[in-house]
PDB file of N, CA, C and O in Angstrom:
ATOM      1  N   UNK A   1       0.849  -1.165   0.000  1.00  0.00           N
ATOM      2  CA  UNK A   1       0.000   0.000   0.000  1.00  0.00           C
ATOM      3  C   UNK A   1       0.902   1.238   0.000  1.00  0.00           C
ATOM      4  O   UNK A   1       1.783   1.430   0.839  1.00  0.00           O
ATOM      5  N   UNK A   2       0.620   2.024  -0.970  1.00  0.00           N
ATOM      6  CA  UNK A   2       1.294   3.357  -0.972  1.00  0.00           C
ATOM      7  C   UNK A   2       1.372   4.236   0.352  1.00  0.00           C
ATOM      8  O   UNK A   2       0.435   4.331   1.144  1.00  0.00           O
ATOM      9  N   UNK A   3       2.662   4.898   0.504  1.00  0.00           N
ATOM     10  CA  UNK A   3       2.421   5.755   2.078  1.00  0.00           C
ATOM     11  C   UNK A   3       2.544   6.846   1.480  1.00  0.00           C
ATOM     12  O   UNK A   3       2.984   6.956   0.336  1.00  0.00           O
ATOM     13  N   UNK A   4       2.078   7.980   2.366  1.00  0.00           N
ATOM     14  CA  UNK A   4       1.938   9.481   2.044  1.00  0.00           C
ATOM     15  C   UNK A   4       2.521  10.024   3.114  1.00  0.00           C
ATOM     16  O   UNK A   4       2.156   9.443   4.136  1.00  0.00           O
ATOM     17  N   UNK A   5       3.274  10.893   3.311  1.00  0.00           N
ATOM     18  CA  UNK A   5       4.085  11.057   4.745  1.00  0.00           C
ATOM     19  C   UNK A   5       3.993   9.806   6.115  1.00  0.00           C
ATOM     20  O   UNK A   5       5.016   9.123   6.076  1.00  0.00           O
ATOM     21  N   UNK A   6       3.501   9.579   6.713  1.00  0.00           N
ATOM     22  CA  UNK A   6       3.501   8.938   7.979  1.00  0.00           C
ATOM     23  C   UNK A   6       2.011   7.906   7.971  1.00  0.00           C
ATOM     24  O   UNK A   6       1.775   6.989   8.757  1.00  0.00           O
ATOM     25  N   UNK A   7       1.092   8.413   6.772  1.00  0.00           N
ATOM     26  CA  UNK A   7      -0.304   7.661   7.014  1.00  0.00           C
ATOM     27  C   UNK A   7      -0.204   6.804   5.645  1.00  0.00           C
ATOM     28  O   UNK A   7       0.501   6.900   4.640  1.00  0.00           O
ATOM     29  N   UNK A   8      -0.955   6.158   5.950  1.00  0.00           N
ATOM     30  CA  UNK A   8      -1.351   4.641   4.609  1.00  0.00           C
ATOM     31  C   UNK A   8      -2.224   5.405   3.330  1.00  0.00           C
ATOM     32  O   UNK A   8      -3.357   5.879   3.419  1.00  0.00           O
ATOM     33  N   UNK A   9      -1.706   5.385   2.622  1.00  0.00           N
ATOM     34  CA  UNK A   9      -3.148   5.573   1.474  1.00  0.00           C
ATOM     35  C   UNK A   9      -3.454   4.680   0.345  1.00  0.00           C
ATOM     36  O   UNK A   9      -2.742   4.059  -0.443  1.00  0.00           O
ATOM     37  N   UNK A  10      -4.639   4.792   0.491  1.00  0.00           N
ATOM     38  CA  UNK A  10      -5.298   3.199  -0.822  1.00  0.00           C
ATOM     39  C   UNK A  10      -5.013   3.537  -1.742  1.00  0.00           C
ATOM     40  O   UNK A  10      -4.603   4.659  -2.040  1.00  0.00           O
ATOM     41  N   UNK A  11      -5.179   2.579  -2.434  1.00  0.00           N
ATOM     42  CA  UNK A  11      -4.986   2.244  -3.874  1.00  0.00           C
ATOM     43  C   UNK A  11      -6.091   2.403  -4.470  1.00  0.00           C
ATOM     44  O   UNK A  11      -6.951   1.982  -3.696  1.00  0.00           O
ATOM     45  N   UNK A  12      -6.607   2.806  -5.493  1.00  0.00           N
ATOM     46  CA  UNK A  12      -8.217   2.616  -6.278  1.00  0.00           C
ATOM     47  C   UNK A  12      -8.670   0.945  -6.087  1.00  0.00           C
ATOM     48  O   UNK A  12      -9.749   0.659  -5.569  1.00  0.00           O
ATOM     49  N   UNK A  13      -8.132   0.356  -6.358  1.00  0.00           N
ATOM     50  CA  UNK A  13      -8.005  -1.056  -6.439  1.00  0.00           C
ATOM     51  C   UNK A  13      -8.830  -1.552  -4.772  1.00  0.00           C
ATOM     52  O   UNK A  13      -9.887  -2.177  -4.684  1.00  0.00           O
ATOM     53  N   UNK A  14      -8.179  -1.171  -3.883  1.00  0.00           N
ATOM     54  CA  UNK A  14      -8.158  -1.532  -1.995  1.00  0.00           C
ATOM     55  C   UNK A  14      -9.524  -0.404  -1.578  1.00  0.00           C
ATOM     56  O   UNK A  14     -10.024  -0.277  -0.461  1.00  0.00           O
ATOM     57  N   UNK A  15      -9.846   0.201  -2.623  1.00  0.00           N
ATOM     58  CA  UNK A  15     -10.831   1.163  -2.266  1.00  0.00           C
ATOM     59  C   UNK A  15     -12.140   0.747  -2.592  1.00  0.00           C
ATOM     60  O   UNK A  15     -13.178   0.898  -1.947  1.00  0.00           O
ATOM     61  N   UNK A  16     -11.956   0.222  -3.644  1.00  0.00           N
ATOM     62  CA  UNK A  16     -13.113  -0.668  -4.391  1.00  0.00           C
ATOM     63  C   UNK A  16     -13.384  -2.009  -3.814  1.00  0.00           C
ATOM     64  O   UNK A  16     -14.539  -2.435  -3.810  1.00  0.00           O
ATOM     65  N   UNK A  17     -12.440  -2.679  -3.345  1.00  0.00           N
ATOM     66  CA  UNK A  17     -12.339  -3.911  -2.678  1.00  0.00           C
ATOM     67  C   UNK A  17     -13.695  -3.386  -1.204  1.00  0.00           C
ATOM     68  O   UNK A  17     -14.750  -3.883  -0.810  1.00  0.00           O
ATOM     69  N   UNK A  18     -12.943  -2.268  -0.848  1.00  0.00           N
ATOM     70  CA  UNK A  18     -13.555  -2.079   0.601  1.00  0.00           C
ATOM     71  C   UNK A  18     -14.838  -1.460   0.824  1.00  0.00           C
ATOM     72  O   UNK A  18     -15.400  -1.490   1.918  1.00  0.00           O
ATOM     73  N   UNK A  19     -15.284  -0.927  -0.150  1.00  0.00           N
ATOM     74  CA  UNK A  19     -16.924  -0.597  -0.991  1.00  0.00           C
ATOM     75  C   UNK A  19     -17.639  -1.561  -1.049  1.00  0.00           C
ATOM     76  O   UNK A  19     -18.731  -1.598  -0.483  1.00  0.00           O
ATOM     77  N   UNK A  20     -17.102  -2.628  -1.824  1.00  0.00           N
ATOM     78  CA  UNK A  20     -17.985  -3.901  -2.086  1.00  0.00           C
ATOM     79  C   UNK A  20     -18.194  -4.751  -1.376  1.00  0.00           C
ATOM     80  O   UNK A  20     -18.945  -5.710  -1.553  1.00  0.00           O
ATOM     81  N   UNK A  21     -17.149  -4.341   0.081  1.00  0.00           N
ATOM     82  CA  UNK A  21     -17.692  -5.699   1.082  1.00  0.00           C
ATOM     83  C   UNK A  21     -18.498  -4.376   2.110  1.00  0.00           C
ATOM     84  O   UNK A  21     -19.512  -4.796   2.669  1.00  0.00           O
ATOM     85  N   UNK A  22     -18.237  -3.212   2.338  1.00  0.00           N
ATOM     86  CA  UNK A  22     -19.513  -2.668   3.045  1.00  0.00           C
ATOM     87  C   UNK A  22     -21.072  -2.441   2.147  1.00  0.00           C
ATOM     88  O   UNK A  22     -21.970  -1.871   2.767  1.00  0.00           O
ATOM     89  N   UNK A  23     -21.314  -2.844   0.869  1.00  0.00           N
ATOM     90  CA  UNK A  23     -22.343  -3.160  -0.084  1.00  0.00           C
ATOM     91  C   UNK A  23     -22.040  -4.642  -0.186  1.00  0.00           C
ATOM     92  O   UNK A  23     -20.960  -5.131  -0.517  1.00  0.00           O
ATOM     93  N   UNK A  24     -22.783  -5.073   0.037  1.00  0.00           N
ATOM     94  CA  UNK A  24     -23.095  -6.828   0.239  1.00  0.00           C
ATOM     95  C   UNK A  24     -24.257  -7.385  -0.579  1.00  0.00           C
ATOM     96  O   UNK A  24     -25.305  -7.407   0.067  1.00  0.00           O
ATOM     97  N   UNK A  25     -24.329  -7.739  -1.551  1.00  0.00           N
ATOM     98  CA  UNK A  25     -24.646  -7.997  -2.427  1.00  0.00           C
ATOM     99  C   UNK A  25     -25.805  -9.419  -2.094  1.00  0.00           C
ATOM    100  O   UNK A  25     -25.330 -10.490  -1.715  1.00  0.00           O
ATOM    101  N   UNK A  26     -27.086  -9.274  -2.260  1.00  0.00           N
ATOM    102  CA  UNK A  26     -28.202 -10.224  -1.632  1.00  0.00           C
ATOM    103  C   UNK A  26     -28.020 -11.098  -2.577  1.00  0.00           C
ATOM    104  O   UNK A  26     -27.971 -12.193  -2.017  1.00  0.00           O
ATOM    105  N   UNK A  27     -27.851 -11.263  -4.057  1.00  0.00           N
ATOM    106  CA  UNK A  27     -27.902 -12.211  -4.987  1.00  0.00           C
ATOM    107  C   UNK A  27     -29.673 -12.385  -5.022  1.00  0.00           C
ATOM    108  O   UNK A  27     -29.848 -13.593  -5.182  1.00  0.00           O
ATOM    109  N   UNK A  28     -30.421 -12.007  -4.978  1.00  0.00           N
ATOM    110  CA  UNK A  28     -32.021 -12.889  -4.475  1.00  0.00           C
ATOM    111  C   UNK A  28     -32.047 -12.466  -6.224  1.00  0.00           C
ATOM    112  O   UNK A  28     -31.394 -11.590  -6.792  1.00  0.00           O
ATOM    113  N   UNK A  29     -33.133 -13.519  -6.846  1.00  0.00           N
ATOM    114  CA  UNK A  29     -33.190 -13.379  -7.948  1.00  0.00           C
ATOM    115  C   UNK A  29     -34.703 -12.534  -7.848  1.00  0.00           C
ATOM    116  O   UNK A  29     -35.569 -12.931  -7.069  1.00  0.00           O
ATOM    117  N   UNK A  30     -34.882 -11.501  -8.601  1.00  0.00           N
ATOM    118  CA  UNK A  30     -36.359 -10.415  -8.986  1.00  0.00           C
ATOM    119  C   UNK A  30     -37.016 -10.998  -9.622  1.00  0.00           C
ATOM    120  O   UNK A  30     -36.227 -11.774 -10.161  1.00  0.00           O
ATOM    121  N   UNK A  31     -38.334 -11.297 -10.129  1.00  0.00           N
ATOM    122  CA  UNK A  31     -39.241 -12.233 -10.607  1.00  0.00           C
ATOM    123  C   UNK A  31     -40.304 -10.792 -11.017  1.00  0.00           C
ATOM    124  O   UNK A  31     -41.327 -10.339 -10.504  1.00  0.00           O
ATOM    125  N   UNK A  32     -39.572 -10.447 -12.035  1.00  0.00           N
ATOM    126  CA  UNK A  32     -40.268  -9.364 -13.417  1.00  0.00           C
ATOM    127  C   UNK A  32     -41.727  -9.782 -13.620  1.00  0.00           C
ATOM    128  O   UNK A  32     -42.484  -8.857 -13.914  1.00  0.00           O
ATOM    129  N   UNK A  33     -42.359 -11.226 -13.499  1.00  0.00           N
ATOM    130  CA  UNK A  33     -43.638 -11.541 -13.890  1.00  0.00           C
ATOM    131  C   UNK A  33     -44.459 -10.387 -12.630  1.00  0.00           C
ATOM    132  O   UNK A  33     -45.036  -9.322 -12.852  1.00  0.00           O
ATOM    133  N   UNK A  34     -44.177 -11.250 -11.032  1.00  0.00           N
ATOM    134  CA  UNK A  34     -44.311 -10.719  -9.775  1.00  0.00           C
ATOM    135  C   UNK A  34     -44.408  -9.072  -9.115  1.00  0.00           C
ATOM    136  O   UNK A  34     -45.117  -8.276  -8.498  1.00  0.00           O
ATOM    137  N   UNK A  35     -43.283  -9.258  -9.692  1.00  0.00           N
ATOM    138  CA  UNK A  35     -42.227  -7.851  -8.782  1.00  0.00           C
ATOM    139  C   UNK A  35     -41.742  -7.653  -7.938  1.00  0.00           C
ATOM    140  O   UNK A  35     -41.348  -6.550  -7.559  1.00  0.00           O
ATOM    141  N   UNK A  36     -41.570  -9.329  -7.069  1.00  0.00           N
ATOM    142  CA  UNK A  36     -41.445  -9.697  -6.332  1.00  0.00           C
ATOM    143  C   UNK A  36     -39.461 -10.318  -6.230  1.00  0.00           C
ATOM    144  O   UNK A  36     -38.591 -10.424  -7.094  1.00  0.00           O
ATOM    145  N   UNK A  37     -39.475 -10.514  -5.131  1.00  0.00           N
ATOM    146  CA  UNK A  37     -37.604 -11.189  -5.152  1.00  0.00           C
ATOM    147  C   UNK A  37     -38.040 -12.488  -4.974  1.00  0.00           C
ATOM    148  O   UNK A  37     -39.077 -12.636  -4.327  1.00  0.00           O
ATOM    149  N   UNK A  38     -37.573 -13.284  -5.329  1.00  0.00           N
ATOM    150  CA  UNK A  38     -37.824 -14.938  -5.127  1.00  0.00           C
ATOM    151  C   UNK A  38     -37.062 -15.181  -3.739  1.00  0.00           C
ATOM    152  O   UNK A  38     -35.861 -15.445  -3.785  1.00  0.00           O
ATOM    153  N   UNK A  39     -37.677 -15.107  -2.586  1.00  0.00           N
ATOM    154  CA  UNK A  39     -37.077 -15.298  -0.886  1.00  0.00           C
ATOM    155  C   UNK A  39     -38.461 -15.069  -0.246  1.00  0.00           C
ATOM    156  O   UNK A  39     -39.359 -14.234  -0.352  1.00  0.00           O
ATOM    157  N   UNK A  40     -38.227 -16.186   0.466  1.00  0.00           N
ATOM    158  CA  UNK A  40     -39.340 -15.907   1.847  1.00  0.00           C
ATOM    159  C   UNK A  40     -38.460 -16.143   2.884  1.00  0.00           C
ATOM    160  O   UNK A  40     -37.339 -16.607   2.671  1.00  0.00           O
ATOM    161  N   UNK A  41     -38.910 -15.834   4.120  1.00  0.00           N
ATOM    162  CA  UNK A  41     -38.388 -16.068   5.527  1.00  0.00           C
ATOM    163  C   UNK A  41     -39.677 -15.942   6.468  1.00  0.00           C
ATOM    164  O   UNK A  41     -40.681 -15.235   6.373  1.00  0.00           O
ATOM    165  N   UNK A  42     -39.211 -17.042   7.562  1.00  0.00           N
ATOM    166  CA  UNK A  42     -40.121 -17.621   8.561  1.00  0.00           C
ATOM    167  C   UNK A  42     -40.076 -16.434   9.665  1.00  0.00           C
ATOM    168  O   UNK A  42     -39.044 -16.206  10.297  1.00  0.00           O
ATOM    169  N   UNK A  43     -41.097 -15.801   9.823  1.00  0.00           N
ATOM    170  CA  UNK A  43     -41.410 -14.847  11.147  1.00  0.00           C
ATOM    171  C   UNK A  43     -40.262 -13.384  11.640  1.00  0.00           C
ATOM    172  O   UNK A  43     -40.134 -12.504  12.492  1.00  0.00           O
ATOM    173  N   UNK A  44     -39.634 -13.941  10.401  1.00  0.00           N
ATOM    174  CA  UNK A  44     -38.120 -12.613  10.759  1.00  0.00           C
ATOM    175  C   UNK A  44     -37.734 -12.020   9.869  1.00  0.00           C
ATOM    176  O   UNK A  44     -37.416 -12.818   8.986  1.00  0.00           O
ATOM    177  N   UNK A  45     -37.470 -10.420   9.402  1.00  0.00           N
ATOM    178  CA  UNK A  45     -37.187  -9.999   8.294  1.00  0.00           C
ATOM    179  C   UNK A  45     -35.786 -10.187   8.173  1.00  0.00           C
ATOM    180  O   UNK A  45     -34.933 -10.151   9.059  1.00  0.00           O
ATOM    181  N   UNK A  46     -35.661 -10.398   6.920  1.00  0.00           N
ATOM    182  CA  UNK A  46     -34.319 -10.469   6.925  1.00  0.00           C
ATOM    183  C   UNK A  46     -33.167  -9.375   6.705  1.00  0.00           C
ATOM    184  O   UNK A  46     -33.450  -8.177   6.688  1.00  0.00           O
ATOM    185  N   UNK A  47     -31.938  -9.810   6.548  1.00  0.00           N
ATOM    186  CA  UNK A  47     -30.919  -8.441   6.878  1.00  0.00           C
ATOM    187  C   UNK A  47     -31.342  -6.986   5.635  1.00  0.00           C
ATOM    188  O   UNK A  47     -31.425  -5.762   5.731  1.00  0.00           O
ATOM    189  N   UNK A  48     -31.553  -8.218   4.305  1.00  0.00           N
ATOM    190  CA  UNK A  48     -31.831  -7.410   3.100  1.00  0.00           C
ATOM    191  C   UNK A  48     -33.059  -6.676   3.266  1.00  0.00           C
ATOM    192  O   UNK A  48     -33.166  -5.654   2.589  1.00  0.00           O
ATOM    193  N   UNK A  49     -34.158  -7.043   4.155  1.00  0.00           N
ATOM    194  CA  UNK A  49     -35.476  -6.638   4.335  1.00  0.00           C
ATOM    195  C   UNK A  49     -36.310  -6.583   2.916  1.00  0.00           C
ATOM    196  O   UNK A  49     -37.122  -5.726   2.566  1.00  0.00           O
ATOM    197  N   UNK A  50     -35.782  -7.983   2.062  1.00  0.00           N
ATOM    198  CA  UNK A  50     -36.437  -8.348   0.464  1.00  0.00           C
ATOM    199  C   UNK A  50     -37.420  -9.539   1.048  1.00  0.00           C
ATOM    200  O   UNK A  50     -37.371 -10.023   2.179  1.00  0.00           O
ATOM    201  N   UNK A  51     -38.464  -9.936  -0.184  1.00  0.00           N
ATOM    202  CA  UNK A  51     -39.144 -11.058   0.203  1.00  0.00           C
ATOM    203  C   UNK A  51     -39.787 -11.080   0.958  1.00  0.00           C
ATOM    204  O   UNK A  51     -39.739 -10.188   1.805  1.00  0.00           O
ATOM    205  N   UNK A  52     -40.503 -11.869   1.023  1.00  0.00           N
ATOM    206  CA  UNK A  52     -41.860 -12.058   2.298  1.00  0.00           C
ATOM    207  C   UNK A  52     -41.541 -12.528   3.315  1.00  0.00           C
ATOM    208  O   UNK A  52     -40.412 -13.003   3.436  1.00  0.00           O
ATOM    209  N   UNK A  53     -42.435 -12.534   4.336  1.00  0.00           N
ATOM    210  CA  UNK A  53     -42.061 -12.827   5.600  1.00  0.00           C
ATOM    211  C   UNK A  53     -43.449 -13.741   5.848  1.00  0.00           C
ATOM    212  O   UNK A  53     -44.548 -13.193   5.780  1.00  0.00           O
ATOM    213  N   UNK A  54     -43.346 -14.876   6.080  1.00  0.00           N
ATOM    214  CA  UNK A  54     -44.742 -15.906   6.656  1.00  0.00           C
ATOM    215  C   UNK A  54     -44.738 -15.665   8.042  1.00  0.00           C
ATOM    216  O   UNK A  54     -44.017 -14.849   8.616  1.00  0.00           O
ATOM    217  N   UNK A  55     -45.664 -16.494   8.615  1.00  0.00           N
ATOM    218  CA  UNK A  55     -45.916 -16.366  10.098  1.00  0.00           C
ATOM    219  C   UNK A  55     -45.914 -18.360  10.682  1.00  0.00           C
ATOM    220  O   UNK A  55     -46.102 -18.989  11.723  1.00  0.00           O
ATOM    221  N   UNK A  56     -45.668 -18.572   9.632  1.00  0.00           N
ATOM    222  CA  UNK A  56     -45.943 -20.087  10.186  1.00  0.00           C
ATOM    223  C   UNK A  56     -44.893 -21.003   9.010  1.00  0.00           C
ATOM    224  O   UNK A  56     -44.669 -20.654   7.851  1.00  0.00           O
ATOM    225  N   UNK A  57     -44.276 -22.432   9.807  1.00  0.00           N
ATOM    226  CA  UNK A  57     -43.136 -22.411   9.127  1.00  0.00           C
ATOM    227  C   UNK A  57     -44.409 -23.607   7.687  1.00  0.00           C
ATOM    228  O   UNK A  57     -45.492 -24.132   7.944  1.00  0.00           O
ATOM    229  N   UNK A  58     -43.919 -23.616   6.831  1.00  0.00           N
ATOM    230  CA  UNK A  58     -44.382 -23.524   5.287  1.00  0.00           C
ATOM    231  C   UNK A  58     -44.537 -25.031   4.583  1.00  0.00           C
ATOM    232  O   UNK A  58     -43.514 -25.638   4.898  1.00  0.00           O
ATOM    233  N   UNK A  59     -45.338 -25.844   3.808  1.00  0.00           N
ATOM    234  CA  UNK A  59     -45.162 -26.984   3.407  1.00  0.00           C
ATOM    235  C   UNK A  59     -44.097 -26.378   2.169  1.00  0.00           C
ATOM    236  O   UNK A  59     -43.996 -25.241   1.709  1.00  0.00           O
ATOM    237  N   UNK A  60     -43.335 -27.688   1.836  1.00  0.00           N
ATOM    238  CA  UNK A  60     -42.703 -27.706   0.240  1.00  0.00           C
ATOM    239  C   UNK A  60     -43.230 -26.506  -0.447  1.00  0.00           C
ATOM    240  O   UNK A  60     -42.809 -25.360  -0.600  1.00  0.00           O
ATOM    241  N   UNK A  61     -44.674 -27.380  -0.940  1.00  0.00           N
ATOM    242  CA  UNK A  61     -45.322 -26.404  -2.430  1.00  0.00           C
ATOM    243  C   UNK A  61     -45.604 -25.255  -1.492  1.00  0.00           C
ATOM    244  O   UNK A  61     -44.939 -24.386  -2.055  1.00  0.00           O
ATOM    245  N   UNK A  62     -46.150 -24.654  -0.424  1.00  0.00           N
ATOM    246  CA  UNK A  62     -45.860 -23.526   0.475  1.00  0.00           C
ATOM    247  C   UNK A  62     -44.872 -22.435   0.085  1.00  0.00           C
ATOM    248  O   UNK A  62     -45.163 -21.368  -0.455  1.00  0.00           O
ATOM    249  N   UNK A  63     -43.369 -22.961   0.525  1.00  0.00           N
ATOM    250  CA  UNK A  63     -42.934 -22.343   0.332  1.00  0.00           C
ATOM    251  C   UNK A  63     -41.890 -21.721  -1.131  1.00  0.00           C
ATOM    252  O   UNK A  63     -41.094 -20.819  -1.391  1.00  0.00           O
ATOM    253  N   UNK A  64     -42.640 -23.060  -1.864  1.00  0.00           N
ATOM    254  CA  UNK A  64     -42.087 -22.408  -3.605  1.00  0.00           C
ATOM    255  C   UNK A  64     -43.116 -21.565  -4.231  1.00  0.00           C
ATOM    256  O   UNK A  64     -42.875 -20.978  -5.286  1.00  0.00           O
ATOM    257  N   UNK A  65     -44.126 -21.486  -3.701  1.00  0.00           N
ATOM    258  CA  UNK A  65     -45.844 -20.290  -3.801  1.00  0.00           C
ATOM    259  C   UNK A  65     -44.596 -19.142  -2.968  1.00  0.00           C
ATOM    260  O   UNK A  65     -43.904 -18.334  -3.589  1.00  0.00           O
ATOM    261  N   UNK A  66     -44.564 -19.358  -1.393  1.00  0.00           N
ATOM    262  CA  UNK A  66     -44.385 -17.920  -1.233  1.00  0.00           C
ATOM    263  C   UNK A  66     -42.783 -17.378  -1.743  1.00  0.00           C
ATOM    264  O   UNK A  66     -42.400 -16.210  -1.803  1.00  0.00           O
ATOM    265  N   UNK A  67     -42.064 -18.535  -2.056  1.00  0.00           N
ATOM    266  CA  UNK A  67     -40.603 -17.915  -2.559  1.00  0.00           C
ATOM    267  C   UNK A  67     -40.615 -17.238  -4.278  1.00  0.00           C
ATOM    268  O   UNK A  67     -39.559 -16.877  -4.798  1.00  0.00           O
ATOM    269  N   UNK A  68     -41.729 -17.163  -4.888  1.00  0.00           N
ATOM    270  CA  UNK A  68     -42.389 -16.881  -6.279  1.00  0.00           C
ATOM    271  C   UNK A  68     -41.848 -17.797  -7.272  1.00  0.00           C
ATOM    272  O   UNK A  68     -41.717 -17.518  -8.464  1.00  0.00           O
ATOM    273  N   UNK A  69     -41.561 -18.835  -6.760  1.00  0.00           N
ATOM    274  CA  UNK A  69     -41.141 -19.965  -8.054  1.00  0.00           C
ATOM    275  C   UNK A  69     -41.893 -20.944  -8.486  1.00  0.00           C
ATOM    276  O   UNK A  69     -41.541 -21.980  -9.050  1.00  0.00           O
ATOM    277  N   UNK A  70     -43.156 -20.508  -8.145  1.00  0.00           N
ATOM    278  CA  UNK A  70     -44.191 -21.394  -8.329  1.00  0.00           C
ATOM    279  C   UNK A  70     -44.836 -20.701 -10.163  1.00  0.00           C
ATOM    280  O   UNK A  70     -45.858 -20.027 -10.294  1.00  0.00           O
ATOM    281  N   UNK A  71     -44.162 -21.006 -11.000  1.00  0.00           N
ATOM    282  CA  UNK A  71     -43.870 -20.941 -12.611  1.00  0.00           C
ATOM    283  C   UNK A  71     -43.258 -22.564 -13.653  1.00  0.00           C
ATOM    284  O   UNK A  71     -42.398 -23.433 -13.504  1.00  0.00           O
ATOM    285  N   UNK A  72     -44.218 -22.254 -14.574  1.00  0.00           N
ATOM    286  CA  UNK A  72     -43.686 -23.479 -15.289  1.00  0.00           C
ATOM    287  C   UNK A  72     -42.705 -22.652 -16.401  1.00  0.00           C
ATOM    288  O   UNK A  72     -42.599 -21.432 -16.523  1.00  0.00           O
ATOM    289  N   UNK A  73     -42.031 -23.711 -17.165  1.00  0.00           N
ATOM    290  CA  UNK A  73     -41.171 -23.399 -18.103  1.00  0.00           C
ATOM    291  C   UNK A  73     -41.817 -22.890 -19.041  1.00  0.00           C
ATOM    292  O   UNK A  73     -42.941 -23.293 -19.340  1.00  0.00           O
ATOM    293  N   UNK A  74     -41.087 -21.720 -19.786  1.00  0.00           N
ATOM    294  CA  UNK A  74     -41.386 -20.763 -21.034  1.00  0.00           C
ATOM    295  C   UNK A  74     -40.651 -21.283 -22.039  1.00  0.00           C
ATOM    296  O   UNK A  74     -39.658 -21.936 -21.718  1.00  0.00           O
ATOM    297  N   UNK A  75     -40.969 -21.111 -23.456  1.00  0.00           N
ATOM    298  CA  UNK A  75     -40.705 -20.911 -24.675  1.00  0.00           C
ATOM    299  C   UNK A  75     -40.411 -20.058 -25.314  1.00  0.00           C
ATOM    300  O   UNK A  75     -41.272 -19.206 -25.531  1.00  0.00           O
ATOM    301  N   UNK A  76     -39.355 -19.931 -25.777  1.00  0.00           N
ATOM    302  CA  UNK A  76     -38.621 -18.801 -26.437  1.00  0.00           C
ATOM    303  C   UNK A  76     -37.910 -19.315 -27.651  1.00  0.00           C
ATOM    304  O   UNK A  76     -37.478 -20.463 -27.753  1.00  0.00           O
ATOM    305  N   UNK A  77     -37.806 -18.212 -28.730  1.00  0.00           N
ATOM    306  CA  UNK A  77     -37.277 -18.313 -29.936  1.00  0.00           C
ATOM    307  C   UNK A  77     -35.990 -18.261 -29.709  1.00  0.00           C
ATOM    308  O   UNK A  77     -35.538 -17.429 -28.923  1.00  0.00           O
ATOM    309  N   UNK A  78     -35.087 -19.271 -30.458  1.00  0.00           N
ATOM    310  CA  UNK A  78     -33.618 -19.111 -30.621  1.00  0.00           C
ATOM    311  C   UNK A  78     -33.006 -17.979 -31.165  1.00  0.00           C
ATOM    312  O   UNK A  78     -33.494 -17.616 -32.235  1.00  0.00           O
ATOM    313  N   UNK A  79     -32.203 -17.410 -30.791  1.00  0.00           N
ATOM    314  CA  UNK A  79     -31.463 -16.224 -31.285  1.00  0.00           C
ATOM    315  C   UNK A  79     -30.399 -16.319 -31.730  1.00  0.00           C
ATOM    316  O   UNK A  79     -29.590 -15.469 -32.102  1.00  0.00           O
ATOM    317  N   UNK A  80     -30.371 -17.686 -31.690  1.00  0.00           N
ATOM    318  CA  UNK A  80     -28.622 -18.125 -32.885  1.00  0.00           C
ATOM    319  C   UNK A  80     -28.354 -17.773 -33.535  1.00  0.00           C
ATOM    320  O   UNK A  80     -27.325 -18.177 -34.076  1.00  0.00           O
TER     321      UNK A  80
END
């Protein structure tokens, strides 16, 4: 790390590094049909405060209804 008289100074590189871990990145996938994030959680919001929150813990098909993945497969034209 580069020094500047007596103190440390970043690099663009160590600056960007240290941005992206105080922005933490949820990954939850958005469901454009919905508008919804594909995540549920049981009785507690979560850190992201995305997705639904149930009150009771969920069957299987439950919780692929409330996680929005309750979709069949689409058809689309090749773009080869």
């Amino acid at each position: 790390m580069p020094r500047r008289g007596n103190t440390l100074r970043k690099t663009g590189i160590e600056e960007c590094i240290i941005k992206k871990l105080e922005i933490m990145a949820h990954n939850l996938n958005f469901n454009e049909r919905t508008g919804k994030y594909s995540f549920f959680s049981v009785k507690e919001t979560p850190w992201h405060n995305l997705g639904q929150v149930v009150s009771e813990h969920p069957t299987s098909a439950e919780a692929i209804r409330h996680a929005g993945l309750d979709y069949g497969p689409s058809i689309s034209r090749d773009r080869g």
